[in-house]
C-alpha positions in Angstrom: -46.7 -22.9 26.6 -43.6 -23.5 24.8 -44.5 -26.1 21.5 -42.6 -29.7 21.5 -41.4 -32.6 18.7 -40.4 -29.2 16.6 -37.8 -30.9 14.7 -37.5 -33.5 12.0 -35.1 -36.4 10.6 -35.0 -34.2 7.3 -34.0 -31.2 9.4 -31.4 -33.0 11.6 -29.2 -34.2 8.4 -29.6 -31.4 6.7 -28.2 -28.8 9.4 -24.4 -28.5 9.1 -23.6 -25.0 11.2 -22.2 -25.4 14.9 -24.9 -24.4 17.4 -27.9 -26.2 19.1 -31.3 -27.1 17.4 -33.9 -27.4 20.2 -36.9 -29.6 19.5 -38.5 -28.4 23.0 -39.4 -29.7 26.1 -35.6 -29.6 26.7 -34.9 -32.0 24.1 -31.4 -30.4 22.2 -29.4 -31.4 19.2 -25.9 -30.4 19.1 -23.9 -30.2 15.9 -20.2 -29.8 16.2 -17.6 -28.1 14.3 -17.0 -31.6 12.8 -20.5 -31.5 11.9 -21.1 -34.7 14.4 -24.6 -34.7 15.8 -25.8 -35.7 19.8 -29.3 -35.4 21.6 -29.0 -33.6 25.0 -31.9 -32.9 27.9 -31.4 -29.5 29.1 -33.8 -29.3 32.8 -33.5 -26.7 35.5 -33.7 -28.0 38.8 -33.8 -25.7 42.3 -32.7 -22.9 40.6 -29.7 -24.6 38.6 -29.9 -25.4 35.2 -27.6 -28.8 34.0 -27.0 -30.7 30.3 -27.2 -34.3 30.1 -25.9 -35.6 27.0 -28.4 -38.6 25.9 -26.0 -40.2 22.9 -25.7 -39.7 19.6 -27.8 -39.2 16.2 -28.9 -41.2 14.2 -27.7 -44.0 16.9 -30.6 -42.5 19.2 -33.4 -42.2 16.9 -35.3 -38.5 17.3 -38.5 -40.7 18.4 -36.7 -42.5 21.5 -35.0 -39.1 22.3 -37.9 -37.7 22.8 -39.4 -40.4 24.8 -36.3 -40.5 27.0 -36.6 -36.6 27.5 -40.2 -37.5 28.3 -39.4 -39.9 30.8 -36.8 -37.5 32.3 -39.3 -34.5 32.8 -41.3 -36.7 34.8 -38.3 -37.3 36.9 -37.6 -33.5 37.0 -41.3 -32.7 37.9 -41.0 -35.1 41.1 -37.8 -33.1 41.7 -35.7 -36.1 41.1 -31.9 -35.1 39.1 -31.8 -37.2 35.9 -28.1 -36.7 36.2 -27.9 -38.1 39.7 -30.1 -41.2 39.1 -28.9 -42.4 36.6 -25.3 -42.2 38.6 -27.1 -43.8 41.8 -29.1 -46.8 39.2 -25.5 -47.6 37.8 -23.8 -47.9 41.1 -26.7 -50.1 42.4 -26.0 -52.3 38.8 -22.6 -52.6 39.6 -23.2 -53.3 43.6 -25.7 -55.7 42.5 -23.4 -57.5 39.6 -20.6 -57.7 42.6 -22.9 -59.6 44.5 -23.4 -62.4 41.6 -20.2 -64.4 43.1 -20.6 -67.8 41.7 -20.2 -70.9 44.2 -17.3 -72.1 42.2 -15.4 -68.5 42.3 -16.5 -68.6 46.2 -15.2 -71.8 46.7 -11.8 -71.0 44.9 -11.2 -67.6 47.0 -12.5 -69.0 50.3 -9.7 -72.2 49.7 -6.7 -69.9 49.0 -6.8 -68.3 52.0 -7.8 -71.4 54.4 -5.4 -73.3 52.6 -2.7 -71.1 54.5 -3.9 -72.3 57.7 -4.3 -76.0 57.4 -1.5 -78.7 58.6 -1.4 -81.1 56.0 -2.3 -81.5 52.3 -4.8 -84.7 53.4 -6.9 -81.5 55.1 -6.7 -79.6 52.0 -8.2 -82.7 49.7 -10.8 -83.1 52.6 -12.0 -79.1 52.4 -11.6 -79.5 48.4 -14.0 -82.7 48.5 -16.4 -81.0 50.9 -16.7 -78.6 48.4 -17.1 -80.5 45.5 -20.0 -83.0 47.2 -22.1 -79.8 48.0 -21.2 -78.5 44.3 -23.9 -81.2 43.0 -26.3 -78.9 44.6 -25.0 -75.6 44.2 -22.6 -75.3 41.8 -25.0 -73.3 39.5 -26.5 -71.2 42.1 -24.7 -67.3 42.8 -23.8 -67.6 46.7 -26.8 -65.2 47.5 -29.4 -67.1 46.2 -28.6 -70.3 48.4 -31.2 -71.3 50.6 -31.0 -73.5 53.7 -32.8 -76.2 52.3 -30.4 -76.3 49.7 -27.3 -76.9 52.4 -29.9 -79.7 53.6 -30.3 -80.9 50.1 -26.2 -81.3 50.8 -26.1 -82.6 54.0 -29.2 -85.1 54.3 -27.6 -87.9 52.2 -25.1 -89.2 54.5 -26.5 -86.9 57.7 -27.0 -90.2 59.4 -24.9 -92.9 58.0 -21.6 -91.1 58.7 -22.4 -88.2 61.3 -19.1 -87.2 62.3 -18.2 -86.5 58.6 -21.3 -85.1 57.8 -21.5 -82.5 61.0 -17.8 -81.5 59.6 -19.0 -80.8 55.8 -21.7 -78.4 57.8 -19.1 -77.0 59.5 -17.2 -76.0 56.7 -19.9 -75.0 54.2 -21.0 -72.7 57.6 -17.2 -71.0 57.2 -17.6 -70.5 53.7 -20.2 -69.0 53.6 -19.8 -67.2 56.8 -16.3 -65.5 55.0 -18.1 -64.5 51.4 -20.7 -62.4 52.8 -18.1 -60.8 54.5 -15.5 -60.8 51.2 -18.3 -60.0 49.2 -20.5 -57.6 51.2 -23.6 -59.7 50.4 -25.9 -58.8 53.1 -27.9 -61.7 53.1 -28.3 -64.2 56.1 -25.8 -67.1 55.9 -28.0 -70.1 54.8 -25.4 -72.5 56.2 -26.0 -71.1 60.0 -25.4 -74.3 62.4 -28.1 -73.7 64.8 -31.0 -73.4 62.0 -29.9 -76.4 60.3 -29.1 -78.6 63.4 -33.1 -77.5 64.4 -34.1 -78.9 61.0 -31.7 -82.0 60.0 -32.5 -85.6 62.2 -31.7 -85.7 65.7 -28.1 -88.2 65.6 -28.1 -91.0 68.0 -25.0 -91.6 70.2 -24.9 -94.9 68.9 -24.7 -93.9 65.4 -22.0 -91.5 65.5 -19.9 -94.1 68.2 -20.4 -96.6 65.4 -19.3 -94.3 62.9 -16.1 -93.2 64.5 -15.1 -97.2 64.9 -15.8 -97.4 61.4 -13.2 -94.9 59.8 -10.8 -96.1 62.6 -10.4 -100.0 62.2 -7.8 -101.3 64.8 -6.4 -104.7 65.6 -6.7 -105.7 69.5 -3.5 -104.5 70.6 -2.6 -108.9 71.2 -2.1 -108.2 67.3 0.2 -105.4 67.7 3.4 -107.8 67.9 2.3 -110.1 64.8 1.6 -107.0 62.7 4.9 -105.2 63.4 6.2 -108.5 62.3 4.5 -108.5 59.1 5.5 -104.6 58.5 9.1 -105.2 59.2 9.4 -107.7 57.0 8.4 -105.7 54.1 11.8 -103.4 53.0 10.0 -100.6 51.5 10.1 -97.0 53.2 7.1 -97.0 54.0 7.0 -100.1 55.8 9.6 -97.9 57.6 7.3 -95.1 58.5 4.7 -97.4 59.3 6.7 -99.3 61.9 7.8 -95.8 63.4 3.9 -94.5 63.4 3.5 -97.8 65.2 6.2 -97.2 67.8 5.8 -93.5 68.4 1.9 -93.4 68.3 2.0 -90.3 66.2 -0.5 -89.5 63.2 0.0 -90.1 59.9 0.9 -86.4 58.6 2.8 -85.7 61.7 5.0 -88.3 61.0 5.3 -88.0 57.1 6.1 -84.7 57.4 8.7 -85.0 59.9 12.2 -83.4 59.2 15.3 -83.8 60.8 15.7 -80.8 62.8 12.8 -82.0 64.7 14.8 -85.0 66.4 17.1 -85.3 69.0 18.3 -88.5 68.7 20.8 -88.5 71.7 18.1 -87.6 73.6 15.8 -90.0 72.6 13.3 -87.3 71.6 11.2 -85.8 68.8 9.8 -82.3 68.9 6.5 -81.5 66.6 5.9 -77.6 66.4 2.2 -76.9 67.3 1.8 -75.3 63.7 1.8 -79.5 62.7 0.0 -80.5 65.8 -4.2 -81.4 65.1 -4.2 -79.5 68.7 -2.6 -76.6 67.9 0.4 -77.3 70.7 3.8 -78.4 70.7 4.3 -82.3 71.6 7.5 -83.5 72.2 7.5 -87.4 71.6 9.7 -89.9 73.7 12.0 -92.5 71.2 11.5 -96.1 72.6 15.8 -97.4 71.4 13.9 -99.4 68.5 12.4 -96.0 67.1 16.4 -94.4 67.3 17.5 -97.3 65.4 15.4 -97.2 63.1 15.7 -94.0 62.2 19.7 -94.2 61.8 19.0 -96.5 59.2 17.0 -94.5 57.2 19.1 -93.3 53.8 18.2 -89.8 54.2 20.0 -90.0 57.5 22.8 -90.0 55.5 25.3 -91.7 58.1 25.1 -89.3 60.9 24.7 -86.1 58.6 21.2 -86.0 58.0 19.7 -82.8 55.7 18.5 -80.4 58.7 15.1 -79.7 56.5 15.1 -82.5 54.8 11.8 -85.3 55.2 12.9 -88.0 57.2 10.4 -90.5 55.7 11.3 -90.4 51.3 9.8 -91.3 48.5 11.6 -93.7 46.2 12.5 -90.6 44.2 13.0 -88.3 47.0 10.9 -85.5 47.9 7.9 -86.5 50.5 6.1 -89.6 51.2 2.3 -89.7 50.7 -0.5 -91.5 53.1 -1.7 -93.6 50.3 1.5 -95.5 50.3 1.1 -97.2 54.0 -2.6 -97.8 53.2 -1.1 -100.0 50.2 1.4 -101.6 52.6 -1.5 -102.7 55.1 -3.4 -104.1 52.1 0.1 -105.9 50.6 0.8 -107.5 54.0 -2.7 -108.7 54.5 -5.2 -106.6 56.0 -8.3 -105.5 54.6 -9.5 -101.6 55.5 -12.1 -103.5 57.6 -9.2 -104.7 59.9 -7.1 -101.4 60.1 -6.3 -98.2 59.3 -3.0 -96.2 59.8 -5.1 -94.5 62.3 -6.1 -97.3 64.1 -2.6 -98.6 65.3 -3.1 -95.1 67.9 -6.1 -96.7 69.1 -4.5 -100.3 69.7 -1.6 -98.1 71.5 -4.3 -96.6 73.7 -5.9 -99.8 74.3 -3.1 -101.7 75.7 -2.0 -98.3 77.8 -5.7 -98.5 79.3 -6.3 -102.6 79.8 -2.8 -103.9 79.9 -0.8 -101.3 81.6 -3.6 -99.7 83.7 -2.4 -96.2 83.0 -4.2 -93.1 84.3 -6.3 -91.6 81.7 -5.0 -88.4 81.7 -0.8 -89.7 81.3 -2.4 -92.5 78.2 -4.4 -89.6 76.5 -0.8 -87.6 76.5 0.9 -90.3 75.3 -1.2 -90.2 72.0 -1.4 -86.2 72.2 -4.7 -85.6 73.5 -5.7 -83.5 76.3 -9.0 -84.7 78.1 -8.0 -82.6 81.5 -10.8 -79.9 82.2 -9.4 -75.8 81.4 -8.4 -74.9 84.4 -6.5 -78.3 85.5 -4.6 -77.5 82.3 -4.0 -74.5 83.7 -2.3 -75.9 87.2 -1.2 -79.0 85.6 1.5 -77.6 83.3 3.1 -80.9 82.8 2.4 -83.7 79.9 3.4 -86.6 81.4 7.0 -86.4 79.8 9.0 -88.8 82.1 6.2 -91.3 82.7 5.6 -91.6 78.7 9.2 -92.6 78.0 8.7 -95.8 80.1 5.2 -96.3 78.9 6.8 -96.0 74.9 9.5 -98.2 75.8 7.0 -101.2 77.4 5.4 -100.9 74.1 7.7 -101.0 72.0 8.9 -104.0 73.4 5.8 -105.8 73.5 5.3 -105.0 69.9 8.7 -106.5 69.1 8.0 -110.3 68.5 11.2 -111.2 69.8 11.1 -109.7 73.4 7.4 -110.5 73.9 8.2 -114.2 73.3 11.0 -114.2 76.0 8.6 -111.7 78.6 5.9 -114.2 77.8 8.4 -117.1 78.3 9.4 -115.6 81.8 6.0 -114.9 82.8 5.0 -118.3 82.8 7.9 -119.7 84.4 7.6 -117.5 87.2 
């Protein structure tokens, strides 16, 4: 049996020629021509003998190179290659530091690439806040370690005082994390799965979420309608001017703010919204009541006829786009509270008077405000949206929501 530990601290500074001192067992020291000095295991496995340098001396002391070459006999004697594991234990470090992916860093990577894919920058805030609520919970946790009851711990709070928006933070929180253990090969379950949570959060009541929805969605009765439009045309600002033409057209707020010129055909009386701006994902073209058209010739950025192709229709006061939080001021300014109405709500009172005042079918009112109740495959036989019976429908509201003519129609109602 070959002797071991034949070597000593003394003997190690005092060598100077090039070679190898062996201190058995494998364990080597190799001087250089430089007269540098390195441990090295020398181990023969399956026939083939292989060198693995273990790091320098005196950095590596001679007593923890020889407990590292003991360590890596043992290895050798199980038939195990030193060489090899170490390789295969520094690729499973580095597989297993990829997999620390903060929430934050998540969040951040997941949002540059959705971002590309939503309509408006209202949707972006919305995602962003989603994120940031949750990030009370999480934002210290790496992604893997998230547990369900943690989303929970997210989504319980307002779960059933504002369902709708709380079933649409689950839904995104289920996308992100659906998309970084994808990104990130993470190979863990997705904590955020909807069935599993929807089996463990409170059942929602109908009533709850219908009272909900008529909460974020204030409206005036559509009797209102001509009173209000009053109010907003008396105020000069621009967007007093987008509010009245959200009013007449019945479109959304984004759609309407982000409208450019191109989009309107204002011979024909029309305005064409590209699906890629539509909440639906399809192309809507939009019949102009006369009071819309002249409205929108006397816009500034109309510019007499000559309008900027690309250019926003609706401008800020120093050019560039107009922002949503503007026309919620203006409803405040001419005297309604956000208890009263909302920009979206003046959609709903449209919808209203289409259903109890006008009678309309259901399917021809829902096109008017670009929605599509109609079941797949009537879609699919029923290509048309109503186009011809909408422009009469936008022009009998338009009128009724201009004071002027509802007094004389009202006038000649009850003389007849």
């Amino acid at each position: 049996m070959r002797s071991i530990n034949n070597l000593t601290d003394a003997a190690i500074r005092a060598r100077t020629k090039t070679g190898n001192m062996s201190d058995g067992g494998g364990l080597l020291v190799q001087v250089t021509k430089t007269g540098g000095k390195s441990f090295t295991y020398r181990f023969q496995l399956n026939r083939v003998r292989r060198d693995m340098g273990l790091g320098p001396y005196p950095l590596l002391s001679l007593s923890a190179a020889r407990e590292l070459r003991d360590e890596l006999a043992r290895l050798v004697k199980q038939g195990i290659d030193p060489i090899e594991h170490k390789r295969d234990a520094r690729i499973a470090a580095a597989a297993a530091h990829a997999k620390r992916v903060s929430y934050a860093t998540a969040c951040e990577a997941f949002m540059a690439v959705r971002t590309k894919t939503l309509k408006t920058v209202k949707q972006v805030k919305s995602w962003n806040k989603t994120f940031a609520d949750a990030g009370k919970v999480l934002s210290e946790l790496y992604m893997h370690e998230v547990s369900r009851q943690q989303i929970i711990a997210c989504l319980e709070p307002n779960w059933l005082t504002t369902p709708t928006a709380a079933n649409e933070n689950m839904l995104r929180l289920h996308a992100l994390f659906r998309w970084t253990i994808v990104r990130y090969e993470l190979g863990t379950t997705n904590p955020a799965s909807i069935p599993e949570l929807l089996e463990l959060l409170p059942k929602v009541t109908k009533e709850a979420d219908d009272e909900e929805q008529d909460k974020g969605r204030a409206s005036l009765p559509w009797s209102d309608m001509p009173a209000c439009m009053t109010k907003v045309r008396a105020d000069k600002s621009m967007e007093a001017r987008a509010m009245e033409f959200i009013i007449l057209s019945g479109a959304r707020l984004e759609e309407a703010l982000q409208m450019t010129w191109a989009e309107l055909d204002l011979a024909a009386k029309k305005w064409t919204v590209h699906k890629s701006r539509m909440k639906a994902g399809k192309t809507q073209t939009v019949p102009l009541p006369a009071q819309a058209v002249d409205l929108l010739k006397a816009l500034p950025s109309y510019n007499e006829g000559e309008p900027k192709a690309d250019g926003f229709v609706f401008t800020a006061q120093r050019g560039g786009k107009l922002y949503g939080d503007k026309l919620l001021d203006l409803l405040r300014r001419i005297g309604y509270t956000v208890e009263q109405v909302t920009t979206h709500g003046m959609r709903k009172s449209l919808r209203t008077y289409l259903g109890e005042v006008l009678k309309v079918r259901e399917e021809v009112a829902e096109a008017v405000i670009a929605h599509d109740t109609r079941s797949r495959i009537r879609k699919t036989y029923e290509r048309t949206r109503f186009y011809d019976e909408r422009i009469e429908l936008m022009t009998k509201w338009a009128d009724f929501t201009d004071e002027r003519i509802a007094k004389v129609t009202k006038l000649a109602k009850d003389a007849a």
